[in-house]
C-alpha positions as CSV (number, residue, x, y, z in Angstrom):
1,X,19.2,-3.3,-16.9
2,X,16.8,-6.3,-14.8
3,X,16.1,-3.1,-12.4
4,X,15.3,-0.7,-15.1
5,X,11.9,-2.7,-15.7
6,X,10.9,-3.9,-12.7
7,X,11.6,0.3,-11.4
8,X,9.0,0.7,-14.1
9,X,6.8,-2.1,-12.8
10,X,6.7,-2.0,-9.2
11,X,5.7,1.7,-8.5
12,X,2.4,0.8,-9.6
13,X,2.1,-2.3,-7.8
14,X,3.2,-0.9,-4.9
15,X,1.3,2.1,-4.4
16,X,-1.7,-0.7,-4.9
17,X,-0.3,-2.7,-1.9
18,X,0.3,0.6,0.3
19,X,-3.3,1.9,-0.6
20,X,-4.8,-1.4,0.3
21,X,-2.6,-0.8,3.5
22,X,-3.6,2.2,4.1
23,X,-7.3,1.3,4.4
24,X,-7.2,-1.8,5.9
25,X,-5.4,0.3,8.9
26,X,-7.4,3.1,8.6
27,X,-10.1,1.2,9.4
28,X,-8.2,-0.3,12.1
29,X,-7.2,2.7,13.9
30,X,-10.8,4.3,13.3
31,X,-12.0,0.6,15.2
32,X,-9.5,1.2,18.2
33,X,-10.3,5.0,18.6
34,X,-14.1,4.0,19.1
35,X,-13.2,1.1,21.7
């Protein structure tokens, strides 16, 4: 049952790390498309 709470955890968590992801290459690609 460990997994049963960190299932509940880490969604959150990791839509925050893949949202931070997301912008930080976002704004990379936007970078490399004006160079």
């Amino acid at each position: 049952m460990k997994y049963a709470s960190v299932s509940v955890k880490f969604p959150v968590e990791l839509d925050t790390e893949i949202e931070r992801f997301l912008d930080e290459n976002g704004d990379l690609h936007q970078q490399e498309r004006v160079h």
